[in-house]
C-alpha angles and dihedrals in degrees: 000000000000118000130178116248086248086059101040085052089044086049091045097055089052091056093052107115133168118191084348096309127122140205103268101257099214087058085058092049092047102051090028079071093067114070096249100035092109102050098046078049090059089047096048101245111137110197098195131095114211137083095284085057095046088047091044103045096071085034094054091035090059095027089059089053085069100033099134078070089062097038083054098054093040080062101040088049092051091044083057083052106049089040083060086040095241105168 
Protein backbone atom coordinates (compact mmCIF):
# COMPACT_ATOMS: atom_id res chain seq x y z
CA UNK A 1 0.00 0.00 0.00
CA UNK A 2 1.55 3.04 -1.20
CA UNK A 3 1.17 6.46 1.13
CA UNK A 4 2.50 9.76 0.63
CA UNK A 5 5.54 10.99 3.43
CA UNK A 6 2.74 13.73 4.82
CA UNK A 7 0.47 10.57 5.62
CA UNK A 8 3.10 8.05 6.99
CA UNK A 9 4.11 10.90 9.36
CA UNK A 10 0.63 11.56 9.95
CA UNK A 11 0.26 7.62 10.61
CA UNK A 12 3.14 7.59 12.57
CA UNK A 13 2.00 10.40 15.12
CA UNK A 14 -1.26 8.45 15.66
CA UNK A 15 0.63 5.39 16.62
CA UNK A 16 2.63 7.21 19.15
CA UNK A 17 1.64 5.66 22.84
CA UNK A 18 3.19 6.00 26.29
CA UNK A 19 1.88 3.60 29.15
CA UNK A 20 -0.83 2.85 26.71
CA UNK A 21 -1.77 6.67 25.98
CA UNK A 22 -1.76 8.46 22.52
CA UNK A 23 -1.45 11.65 21.18
CA UNK A 24 -5.16 12.85 20.94
CA UNK A 25 -5.78 12.42 17.32
CA UNK A 26 -8.17 15.37 16.78
CA UNK A 27 -5.41 17.59 18.07
CA UNK A 28 -3.20 16.01 14.91
CA UNK A 29 -5.78 16.64 12.63
CA UNK A 30 -6.19 19.96 13.87
CA UNK A 31 -2.60 21.32 13.74
CA UNK A 32 -1.76 18.75 10.62
CA UNK A 33 -4.26 21.42 8.74
CA UNK A 34 -1.65 24.37 9.05
CA UNK A 35 1.73 23.95 6.58
CA UNK A 36 4.05 23.36 9.24
CA UNK A 37 1.76 21.35 11.75
CA UNK A 38 3.40 18.49 11.15
CA UNK A 39 6.85 19.50 11.60
CA UNK A 40 6.39 21.48 14.89
CA UNK A 41 4.52 18.08 15.70
CA UNK A 42 7.95 16.00 15.01
CA UNK A 43 9.65 18.29 16.95
CA UNK A 44 7.24 18.25 19.81
CA UNK A 45 5.87 21.90 19.69
CA UNK A 46 1.96 21.96 20.19
CA UNK A 47 0.56 25.25 19.10
CA UNK A 48 -2.98 24.90 20.77
CA UNK A 49 -4.18 26.02 23.83
CA UNK A 50 -6.84 23.83 25.33
CA UNK A 51 -6.95 20.42 27.58
CA UNK A 52 -6.06 17.94 24.53
CA UNK A 53 -2.76 20.21 24.13
CA UNK A 54 -1.87 20.25 28.09
CA UNK A 55 -2.53 16.00 28.10
CA UNK A 56 -0.43 15.57 24.58
CA UNK A 57 2.38 17.56 25.09
CA UNK A 58 4.18 15.09 27.88
CA UNK A 59 2.69 12.38 25.96
CA UNK A 60 4.43 13.70 22.13
CA UNK A 61 7.45 14.85 23.83
CA UNK A 62 8.08 11.02 25.24
CA UNK A 63 6.49 9.52 22.73
CA UNK A 64 9.14 11.32 20.08
CA UNK A 65 12.12 9.88 22.19
CA UNK A 66 10.79 5.96 20.65
CA UNK A 67 9.69 6.85 17.64
CA UNK A 68 11.44 3.94 15.42
CA UNK A 69 8.36 1.69 17.67
CA UNK A 70 5.90 3.62 16.08
CA UNK A 71 7.60 3.77 12.66
CA UNK A 72 7.63 0.19 12.98
CA UNK A 73 4.08 -0.28 13.61
CA UNK A 74 2.99 2.51 10.89
CA UNK A 75 4.92 -0.24 8.38
CA UNK A 76 3.85 -3.17 9.68
CA UNK A 77 -0.19 -1.61 9.56
CA UNK A 78 0.17 -0.64 5.96
CA UNK A 79 1.96 -4.18 5.13
CA UNK A 80 -1.81 -5.82 6.77
CA UNK A 81 -3.35 -3.53 4.29
CA UNK A 82 -1.66 -4.13 1.23
CA UNK A 83 -1.69 -8.42 2.14
CA UNK A 84 -5.85 -7.84 2.10
CA UNK A 85 -5.24 -5.47 -0.97
CA UNK A 86 -6.60 -2.42 0.67
CA UNK A 87 -5.53 0.58 -1.66
Amino acid sequence: MEVTDQQRRLLELCAIRVDGVSVDWSLIARQAHDPSGLDDLFQGVITEKSVAATHSRPVLSSGLRHLPAATERVVAELEAASVVGAS
